[in-house]
N, CA, C and O atoms as a Maestro MAE file, in Angstrom:
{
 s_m_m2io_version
 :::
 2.0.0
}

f_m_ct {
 s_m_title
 :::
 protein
 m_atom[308] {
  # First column is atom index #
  i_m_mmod_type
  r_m_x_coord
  r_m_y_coord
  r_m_z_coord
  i_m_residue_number
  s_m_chain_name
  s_m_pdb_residue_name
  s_m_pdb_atom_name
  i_m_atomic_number
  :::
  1 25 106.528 101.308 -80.385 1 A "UNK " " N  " 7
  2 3 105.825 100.091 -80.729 1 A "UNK " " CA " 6
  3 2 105.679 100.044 -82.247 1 A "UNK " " C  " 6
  4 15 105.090 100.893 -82.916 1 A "UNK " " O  " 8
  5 25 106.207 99.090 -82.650 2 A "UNK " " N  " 7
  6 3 105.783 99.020 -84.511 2 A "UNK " " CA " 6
  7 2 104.337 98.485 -84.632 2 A "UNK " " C  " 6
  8 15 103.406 98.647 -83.843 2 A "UNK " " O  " 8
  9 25 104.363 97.853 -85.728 3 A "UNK " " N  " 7
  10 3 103.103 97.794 -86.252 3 A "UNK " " CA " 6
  11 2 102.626 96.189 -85.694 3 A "UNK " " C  " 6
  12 15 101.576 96.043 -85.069 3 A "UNK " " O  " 8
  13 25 103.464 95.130 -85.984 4 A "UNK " " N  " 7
  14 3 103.599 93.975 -85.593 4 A "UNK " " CA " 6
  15 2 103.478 93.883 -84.041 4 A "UNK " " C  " 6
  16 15 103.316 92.711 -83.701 4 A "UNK " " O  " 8
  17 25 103.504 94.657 -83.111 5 A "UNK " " N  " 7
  18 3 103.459 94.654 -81.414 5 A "UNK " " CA " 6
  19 2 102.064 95.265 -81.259 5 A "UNK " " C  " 6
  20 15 101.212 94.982 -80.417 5 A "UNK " " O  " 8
  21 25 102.021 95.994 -82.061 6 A "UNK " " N  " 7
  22 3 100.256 96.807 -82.136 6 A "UNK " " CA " 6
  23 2 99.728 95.776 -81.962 6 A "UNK " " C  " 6
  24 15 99.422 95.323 -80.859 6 A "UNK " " O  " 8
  25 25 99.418 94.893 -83.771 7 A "UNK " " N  " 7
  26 3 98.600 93.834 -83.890 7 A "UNK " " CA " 6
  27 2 98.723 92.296 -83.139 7 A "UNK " " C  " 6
  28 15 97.859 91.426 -83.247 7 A "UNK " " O  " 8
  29 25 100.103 92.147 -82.285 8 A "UNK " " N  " 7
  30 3 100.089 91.300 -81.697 8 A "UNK " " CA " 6
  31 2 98.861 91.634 -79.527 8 A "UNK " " C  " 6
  32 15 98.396 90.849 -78.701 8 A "UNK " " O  " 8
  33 25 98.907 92.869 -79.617 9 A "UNK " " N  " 7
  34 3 98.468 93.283 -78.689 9 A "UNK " " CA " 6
  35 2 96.572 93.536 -78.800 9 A "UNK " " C  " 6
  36 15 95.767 93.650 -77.876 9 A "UNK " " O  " 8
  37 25 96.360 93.556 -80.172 10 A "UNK " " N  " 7
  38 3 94.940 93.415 -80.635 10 A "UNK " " CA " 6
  39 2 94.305 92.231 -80.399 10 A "UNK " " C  " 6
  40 15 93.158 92.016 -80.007 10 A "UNK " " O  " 8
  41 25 95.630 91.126 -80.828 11 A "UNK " " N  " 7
  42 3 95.319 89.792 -81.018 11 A "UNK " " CA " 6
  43 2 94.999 89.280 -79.481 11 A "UNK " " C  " 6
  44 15 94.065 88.491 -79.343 11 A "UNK " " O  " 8
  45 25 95.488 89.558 -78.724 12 A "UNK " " N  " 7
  46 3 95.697 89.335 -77.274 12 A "UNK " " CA " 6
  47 2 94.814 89.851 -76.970 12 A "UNK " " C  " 6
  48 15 93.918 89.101 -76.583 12 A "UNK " " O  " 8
  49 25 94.539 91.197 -76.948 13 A "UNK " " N  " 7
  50 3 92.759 91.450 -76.501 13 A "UNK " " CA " 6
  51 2 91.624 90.640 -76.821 13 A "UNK " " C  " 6
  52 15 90.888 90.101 -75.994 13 A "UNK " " O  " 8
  53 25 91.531 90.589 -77.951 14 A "UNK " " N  " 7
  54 3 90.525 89.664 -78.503 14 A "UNK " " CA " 6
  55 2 90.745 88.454 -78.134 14 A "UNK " " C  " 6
  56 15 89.657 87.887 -78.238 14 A "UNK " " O  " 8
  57 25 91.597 87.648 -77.724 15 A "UNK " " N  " 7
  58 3 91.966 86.157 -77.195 15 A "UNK " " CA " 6
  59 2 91.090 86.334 -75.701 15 A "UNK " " C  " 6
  60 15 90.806 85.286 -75.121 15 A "UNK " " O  " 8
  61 25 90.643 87.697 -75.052 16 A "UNK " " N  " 7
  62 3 90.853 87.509 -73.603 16 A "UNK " " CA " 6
  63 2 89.172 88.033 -73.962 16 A "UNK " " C  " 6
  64 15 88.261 87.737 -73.189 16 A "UNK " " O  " 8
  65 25 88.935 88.820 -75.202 17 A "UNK " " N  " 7
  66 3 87.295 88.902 -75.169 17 A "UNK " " CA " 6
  67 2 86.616 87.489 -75.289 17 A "UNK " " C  " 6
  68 15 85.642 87.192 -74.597 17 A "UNK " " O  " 8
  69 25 87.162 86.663 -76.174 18 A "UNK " " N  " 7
  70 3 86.348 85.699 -76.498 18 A "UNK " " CA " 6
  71 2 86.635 84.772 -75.634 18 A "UNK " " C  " 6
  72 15 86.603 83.598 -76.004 18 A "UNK " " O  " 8
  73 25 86.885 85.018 -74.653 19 A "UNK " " N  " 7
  74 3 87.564 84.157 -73.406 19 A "UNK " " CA " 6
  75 2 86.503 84.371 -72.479 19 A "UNK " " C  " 6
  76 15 85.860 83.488 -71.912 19 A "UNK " " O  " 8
  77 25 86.343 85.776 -72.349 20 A "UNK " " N  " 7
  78 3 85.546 86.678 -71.403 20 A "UNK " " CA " 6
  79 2 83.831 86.117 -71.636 20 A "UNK " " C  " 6
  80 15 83.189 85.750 -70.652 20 A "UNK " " O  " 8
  81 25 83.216 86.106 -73.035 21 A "UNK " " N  " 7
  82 3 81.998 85.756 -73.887 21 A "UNK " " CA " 6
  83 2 81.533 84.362 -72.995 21 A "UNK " " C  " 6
  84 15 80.344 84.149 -72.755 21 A "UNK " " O  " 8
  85 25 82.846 83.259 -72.444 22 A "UNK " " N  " 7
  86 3 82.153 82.276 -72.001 22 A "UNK " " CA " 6
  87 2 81.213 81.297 -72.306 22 A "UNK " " C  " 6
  88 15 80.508 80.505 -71.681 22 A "UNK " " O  " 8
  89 25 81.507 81.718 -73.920 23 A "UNK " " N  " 7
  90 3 80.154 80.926 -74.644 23 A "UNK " " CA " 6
  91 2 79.366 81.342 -75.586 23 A "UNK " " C  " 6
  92 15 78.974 80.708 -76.567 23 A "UNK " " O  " 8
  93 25 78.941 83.310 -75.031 24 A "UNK " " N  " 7
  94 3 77.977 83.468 -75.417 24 A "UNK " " CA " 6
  95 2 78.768 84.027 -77.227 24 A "UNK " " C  " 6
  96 15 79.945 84.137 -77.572 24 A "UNK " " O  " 8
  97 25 77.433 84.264 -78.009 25 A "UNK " " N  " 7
  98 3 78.063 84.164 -79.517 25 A "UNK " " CA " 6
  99 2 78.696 85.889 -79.358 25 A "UNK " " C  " 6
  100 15 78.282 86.837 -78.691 25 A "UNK " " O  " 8
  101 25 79.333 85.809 -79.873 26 A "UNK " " N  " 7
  102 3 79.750 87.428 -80.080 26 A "UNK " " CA " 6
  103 2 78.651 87.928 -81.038 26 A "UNK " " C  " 6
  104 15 77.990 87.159 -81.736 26 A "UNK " " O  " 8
  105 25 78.481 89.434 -81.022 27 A "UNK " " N  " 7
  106 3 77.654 90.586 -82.125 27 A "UNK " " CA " 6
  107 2 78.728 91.587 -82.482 27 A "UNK " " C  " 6
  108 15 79.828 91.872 -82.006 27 A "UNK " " O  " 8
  109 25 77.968 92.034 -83.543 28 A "UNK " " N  " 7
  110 3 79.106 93.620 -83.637 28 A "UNK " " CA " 6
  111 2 80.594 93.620 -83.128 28 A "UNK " " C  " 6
  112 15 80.898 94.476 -82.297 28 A "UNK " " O  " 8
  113 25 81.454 92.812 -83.520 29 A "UNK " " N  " 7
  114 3 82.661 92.776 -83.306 29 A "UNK " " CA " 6
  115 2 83.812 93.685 -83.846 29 A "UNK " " C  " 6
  116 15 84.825 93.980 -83.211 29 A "UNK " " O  " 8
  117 25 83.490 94.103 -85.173 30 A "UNK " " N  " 7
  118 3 83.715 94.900 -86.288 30 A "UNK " " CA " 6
  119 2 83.518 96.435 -85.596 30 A "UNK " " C  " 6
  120 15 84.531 97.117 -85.446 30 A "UNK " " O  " 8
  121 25 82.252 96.949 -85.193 31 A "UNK " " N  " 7
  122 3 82.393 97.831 -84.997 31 A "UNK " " CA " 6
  123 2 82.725 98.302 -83.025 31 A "UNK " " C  " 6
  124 15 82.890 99.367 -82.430 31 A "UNK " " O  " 8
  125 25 82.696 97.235 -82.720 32 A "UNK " " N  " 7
  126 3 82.871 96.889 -81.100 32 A "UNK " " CA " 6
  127 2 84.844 97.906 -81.154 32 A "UNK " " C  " 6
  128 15 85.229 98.976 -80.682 32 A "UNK " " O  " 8
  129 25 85.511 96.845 -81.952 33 A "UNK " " N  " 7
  130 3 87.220 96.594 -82.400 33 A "UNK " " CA " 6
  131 2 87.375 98.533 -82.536 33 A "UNK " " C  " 6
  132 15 87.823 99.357 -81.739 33 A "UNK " " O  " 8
  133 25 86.879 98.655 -83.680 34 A "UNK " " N  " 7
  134 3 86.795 100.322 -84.416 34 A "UNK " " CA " 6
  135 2 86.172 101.836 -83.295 34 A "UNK " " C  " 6
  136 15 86.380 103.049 -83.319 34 A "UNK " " O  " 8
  137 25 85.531 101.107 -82.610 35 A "UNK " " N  " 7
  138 3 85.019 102.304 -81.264 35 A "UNK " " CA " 6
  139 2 86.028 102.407 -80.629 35 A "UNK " " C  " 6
  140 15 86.743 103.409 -80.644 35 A "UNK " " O  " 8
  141 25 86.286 101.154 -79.825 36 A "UNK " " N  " 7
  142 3 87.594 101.214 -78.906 36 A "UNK " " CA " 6
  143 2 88.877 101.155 -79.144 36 A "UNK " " C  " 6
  144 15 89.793 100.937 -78.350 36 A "UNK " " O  " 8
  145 25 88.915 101.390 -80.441 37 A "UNK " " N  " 7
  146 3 90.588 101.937 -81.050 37 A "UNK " " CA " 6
  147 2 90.474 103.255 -81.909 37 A "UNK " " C  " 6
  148 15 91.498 103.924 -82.053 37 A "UNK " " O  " 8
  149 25 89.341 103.655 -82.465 38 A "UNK " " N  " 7
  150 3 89.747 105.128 -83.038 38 A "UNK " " CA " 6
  151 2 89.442 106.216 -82.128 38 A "UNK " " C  " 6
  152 15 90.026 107.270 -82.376 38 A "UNK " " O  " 8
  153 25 88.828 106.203 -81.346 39 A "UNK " " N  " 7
  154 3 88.385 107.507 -80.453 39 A "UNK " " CA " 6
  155 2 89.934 107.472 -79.962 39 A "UNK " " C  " 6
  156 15 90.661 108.041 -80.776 39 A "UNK " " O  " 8
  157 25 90.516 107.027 -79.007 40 A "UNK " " N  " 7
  158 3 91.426 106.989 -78.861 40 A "UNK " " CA " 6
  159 2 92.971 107.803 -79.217 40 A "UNK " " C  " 6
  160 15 93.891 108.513 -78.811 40 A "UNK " " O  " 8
  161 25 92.205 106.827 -80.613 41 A "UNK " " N  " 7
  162 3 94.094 107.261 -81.806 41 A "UNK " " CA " 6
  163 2 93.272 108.773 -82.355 41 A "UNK " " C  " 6
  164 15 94.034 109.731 -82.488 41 A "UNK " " O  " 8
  165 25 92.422 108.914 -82.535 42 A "UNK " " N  " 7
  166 3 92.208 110.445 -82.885 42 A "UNK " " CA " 6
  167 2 92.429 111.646 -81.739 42 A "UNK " " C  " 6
  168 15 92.892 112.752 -82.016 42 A "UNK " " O  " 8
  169 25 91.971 111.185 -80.272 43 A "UNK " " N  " 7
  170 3 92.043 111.816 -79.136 43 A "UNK " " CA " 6
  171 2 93.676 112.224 -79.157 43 A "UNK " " C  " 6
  172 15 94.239 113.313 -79.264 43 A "UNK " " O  " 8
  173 25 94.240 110.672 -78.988 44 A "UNK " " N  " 7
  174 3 95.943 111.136 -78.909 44 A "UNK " " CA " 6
  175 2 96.394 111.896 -80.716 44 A "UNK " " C  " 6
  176 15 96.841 113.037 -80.836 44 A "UNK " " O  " 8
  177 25 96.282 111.483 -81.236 45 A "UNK " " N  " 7
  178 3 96.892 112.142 -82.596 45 A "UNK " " CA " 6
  179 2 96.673 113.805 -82.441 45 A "UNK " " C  " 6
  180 15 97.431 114.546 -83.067 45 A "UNK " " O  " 8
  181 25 95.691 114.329 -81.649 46 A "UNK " " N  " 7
  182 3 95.221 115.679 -81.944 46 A "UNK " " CA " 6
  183 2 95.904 115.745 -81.088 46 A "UNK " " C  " 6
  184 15 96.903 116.221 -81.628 46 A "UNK " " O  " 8
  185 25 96.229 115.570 -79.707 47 A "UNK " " N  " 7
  186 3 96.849 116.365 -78.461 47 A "UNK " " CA " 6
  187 2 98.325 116.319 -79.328 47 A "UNK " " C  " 6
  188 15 98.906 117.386 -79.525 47 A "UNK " " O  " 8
  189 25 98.817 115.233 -79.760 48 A "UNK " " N  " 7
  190 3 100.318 115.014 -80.472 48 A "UNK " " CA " 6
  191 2 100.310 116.586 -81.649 48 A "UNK " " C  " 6
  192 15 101.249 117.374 -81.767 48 A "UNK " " O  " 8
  193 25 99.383 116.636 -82.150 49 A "UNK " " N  " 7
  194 3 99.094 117.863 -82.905 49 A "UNK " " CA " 6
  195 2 98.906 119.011 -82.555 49 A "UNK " " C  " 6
  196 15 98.637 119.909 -83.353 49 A "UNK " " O  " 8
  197 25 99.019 119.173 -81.272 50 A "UNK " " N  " 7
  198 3 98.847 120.361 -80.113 50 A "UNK " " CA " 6
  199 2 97.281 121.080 -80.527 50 A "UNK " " C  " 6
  200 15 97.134 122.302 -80.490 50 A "UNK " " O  " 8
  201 25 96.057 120.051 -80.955 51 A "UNK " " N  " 7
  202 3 94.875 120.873 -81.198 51 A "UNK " " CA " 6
  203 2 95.073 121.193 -82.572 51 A "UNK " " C  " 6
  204 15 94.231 121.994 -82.978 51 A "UNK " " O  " 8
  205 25 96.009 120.788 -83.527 52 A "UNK " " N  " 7
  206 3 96.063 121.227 -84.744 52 A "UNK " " CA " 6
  207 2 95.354 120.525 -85.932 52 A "UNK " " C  " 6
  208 15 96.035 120.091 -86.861 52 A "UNK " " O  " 8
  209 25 93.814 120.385 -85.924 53 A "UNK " " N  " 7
  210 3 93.221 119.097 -87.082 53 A "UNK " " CA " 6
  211 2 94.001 119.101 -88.254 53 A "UNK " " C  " 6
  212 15 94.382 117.986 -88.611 53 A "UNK " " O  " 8
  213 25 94.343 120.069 -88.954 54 A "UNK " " N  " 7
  214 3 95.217 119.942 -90.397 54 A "UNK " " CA " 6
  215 2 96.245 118.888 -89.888 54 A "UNK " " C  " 6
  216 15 96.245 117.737 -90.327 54 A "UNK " " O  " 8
  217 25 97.222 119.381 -88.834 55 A "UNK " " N  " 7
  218 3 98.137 118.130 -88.966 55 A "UNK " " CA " 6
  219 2 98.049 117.011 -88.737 55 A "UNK " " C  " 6
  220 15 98.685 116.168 -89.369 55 A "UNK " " O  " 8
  221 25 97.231 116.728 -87.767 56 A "UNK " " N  " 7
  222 3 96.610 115.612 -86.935 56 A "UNK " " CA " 6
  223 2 95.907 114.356 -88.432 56 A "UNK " " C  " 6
  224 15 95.947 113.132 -88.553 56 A "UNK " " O  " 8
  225 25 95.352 115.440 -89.283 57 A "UNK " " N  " 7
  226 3 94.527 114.857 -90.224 57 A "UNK " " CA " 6
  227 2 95.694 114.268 -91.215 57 A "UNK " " C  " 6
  228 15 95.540 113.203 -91.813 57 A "UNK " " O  " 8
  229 25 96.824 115.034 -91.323 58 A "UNK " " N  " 7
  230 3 97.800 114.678 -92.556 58 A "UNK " " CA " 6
  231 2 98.944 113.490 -91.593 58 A "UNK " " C  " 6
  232 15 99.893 112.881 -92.087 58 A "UNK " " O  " 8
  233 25 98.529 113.437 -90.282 59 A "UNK " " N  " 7
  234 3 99.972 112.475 -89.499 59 A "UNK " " CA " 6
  235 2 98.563 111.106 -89.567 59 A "UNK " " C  " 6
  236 15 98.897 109.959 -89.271 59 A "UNK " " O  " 8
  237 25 97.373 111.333 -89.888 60 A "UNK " " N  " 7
  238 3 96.591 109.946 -89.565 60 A "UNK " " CA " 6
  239 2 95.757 109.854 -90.921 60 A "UNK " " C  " 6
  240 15 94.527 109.860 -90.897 60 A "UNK " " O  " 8
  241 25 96.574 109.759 -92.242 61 A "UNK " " N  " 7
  242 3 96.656 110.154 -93.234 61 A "UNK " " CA " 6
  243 2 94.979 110.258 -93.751 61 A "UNK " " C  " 6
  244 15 94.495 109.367 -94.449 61 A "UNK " " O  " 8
  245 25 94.162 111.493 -93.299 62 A "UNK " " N  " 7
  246 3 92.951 111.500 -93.518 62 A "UNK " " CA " 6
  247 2 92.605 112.752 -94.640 62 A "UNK " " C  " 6
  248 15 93.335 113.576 -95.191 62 A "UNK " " O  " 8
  249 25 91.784 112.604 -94.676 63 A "UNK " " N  " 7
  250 3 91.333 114.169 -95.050 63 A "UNK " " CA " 6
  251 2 91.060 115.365 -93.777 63 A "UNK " " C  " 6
  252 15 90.614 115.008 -92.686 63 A "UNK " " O  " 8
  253 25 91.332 116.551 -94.027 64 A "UNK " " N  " 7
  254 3 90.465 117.217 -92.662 64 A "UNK " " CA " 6
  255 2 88.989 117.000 -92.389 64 A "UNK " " C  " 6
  256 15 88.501 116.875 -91.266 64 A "UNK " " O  " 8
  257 25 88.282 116.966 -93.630 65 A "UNK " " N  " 7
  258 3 86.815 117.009 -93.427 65 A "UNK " " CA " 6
  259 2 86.856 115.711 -92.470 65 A "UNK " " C  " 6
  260 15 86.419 115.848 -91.328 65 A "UNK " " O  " 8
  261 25 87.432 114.279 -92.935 66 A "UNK " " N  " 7
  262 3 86.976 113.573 -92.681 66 A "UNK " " CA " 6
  263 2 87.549 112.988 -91.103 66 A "UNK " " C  " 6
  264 15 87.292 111.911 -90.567 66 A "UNK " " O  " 8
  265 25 88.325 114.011 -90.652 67 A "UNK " " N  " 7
  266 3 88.626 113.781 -89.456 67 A "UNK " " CA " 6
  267 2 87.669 114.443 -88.575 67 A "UNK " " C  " 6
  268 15 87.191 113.852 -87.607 67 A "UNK " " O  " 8
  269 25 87.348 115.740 -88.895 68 A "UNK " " N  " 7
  270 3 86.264 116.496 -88.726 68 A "UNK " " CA " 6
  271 2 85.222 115.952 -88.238 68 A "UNK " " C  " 6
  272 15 84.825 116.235 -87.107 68 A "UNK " " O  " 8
  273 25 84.475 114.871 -89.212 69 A "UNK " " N  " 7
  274 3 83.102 113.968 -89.232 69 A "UNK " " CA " 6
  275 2 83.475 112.959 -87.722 69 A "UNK " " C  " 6
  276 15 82.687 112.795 -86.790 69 A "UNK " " O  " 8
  277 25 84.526 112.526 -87.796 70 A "UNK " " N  " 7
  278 3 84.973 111.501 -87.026 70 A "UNK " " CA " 6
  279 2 85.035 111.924 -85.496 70 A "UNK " " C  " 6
  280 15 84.822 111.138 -84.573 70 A "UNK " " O  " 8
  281 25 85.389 113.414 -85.329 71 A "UNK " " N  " 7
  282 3 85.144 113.975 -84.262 71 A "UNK " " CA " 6
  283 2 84.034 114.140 -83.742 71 A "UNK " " C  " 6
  284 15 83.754 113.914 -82.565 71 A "UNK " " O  " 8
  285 25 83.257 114.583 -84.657 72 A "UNK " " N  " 7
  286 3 81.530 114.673 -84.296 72 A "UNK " " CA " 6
  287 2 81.093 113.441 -83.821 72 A "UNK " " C  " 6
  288 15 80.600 113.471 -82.694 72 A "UNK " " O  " 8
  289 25 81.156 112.108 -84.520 73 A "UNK " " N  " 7
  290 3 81.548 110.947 -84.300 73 A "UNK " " CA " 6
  291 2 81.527 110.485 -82.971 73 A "UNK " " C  " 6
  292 15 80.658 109.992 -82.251 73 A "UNK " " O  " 8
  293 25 82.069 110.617 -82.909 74 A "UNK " " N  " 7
  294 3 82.991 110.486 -80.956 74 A "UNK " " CA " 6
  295 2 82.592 111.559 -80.080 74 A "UNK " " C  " 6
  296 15 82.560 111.404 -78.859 74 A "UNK " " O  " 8
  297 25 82.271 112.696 -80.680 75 A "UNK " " N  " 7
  298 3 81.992 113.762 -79.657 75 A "UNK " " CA " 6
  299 2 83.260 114.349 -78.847 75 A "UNK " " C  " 6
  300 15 83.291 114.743 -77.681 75 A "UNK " " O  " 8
  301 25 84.175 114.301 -79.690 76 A "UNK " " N  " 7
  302 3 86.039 114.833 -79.080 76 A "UNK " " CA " 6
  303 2 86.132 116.425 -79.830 76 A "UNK " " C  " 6
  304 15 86.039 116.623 -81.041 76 A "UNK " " O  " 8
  305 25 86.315 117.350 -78.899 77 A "UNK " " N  " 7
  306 3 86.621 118.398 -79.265 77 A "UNK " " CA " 6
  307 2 86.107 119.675 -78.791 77 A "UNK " " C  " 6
  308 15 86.526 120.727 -79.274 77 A "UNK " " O  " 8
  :::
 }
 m_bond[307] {
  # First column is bond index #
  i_m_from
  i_m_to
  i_m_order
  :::
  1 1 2 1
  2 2 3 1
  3 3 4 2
  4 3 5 1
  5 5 6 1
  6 6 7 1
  7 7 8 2
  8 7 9 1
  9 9 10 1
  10 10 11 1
  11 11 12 2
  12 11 13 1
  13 13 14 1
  14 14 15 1
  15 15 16 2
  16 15 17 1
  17 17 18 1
  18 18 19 1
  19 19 20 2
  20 19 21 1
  21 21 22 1
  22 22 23 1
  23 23 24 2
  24 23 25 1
  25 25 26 1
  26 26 27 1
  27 27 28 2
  28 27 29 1
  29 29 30 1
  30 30 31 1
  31 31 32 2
  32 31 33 1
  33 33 34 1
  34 34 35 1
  35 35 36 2
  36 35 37 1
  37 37 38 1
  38 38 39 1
  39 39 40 2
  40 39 41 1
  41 41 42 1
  42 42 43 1
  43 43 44 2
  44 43 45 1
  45 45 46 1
  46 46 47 1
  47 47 48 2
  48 47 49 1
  49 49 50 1
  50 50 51 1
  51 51 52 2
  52 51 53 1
  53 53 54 1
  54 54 55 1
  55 55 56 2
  56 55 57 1
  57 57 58 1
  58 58 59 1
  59 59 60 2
  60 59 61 1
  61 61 62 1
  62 62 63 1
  63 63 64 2
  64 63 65 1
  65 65 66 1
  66 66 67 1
  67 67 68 2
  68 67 69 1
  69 69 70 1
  70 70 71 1
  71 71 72 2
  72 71 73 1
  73 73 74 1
  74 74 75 1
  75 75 76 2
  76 75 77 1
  77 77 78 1
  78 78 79 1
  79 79 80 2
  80 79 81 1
  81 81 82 1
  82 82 83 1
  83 83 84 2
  84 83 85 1
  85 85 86 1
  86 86 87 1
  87 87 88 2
  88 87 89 1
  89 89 90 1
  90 90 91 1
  91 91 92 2
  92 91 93 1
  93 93 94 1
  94 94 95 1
  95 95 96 2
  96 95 97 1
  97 97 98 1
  98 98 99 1
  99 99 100 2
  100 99 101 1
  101 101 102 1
  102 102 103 1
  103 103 104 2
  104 103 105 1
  105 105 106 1
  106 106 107 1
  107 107 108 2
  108 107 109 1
  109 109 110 1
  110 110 111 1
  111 111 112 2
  112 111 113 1
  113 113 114 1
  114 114 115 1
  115 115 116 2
  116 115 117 1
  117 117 118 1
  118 118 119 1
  119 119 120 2
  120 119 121 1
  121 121 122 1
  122 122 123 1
  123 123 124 2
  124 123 125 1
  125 125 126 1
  126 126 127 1
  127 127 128 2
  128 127 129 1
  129 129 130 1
  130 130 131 1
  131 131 132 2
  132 131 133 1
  133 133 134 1
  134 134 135 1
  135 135 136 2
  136 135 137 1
  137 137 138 1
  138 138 139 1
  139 139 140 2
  140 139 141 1
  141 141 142 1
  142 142 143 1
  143 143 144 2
  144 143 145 1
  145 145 146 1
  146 146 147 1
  147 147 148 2
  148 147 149 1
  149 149 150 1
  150 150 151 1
  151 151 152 2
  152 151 153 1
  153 153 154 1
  154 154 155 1
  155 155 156 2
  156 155 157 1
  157 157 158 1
  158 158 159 1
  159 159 160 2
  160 159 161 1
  161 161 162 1
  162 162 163 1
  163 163 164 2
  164 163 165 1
  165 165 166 1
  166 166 167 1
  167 167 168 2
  168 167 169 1
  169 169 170 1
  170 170 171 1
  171 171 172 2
  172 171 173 1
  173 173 174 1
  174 174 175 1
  175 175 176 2
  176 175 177 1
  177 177 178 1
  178 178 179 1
  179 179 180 2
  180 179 181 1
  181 181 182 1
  182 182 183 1
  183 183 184 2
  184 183 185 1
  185 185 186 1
  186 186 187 1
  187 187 188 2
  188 187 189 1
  189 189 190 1
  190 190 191 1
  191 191 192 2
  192 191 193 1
  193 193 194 1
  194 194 195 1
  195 195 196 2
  196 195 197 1
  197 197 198 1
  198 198 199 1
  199 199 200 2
  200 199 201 1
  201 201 202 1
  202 202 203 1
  203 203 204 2
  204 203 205 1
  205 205 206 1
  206 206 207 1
  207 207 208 2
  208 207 209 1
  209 209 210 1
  210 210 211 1
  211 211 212 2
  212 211 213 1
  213 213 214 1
  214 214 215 1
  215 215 216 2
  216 215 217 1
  217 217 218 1
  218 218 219 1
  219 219 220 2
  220 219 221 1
  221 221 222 1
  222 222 223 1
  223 223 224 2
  224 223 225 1
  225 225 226 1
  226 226 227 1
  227 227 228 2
  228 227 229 1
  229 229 230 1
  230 230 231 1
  231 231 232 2
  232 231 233 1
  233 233 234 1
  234 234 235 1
  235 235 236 2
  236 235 237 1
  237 237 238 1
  238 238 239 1
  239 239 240 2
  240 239 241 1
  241 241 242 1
  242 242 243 1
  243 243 244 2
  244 243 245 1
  245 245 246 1
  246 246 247 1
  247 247 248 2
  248 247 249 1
  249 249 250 1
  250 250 251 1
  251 251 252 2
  252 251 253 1
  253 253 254 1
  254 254 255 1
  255 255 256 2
  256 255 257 1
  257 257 258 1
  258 258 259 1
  259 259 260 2
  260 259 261 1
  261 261 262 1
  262 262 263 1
  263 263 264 2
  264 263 265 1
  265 265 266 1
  266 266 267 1
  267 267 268 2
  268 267 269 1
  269 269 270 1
  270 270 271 1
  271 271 272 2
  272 271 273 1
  273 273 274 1
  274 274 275 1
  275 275 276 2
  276 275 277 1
  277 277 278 1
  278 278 279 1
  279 279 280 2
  280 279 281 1
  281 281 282 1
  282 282 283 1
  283 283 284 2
  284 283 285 1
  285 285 286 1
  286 286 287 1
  287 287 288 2
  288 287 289 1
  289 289 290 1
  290 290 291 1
  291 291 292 2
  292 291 293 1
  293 293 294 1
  294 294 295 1
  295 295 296 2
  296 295 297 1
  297 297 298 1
  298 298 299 1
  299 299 300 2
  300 299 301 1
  301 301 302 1
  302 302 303 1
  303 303 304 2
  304 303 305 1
  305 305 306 1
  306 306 307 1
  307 307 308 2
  :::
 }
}
């Protein structure tokens, strides 16, 4: 999947949330979007890393610390 099928597949979620809302106003959308896509891409990036945070951190171009924080974060690990 490139990058353009990603964001066309974001776009499509969100077409079917604010579909879903029925009206009501959306809140926290921003961080609603960012929960349910980084736990995720960090969960898979580390198994892709076989458990390895250094690489995991340099393939999801982070720092370690700050992948680190992000784990605590989520509670993955």
């Amino acid at each position: 999947m490139n990058k353009c099928e990603l964001s066309n597949s974001v776009k499509s979620s969100l077409d079917q949330y604010f579909k879903d809302l029925d009206g009501e106003p959306p809140h926290a959308l921003y961080d609603m979007v960012l929960g349910c896509v980084e736990k995720p891409l960090l969960e898979y990036t580390l198994e892709y890393a076989a458990g390895n945070q250094s690489k995991a951190a340099e393939i999801l171009g982070l720092n370690r610390n700050t992948l680190r924080k992000k784990m605590q974060q989520y509670k993955i690990g």
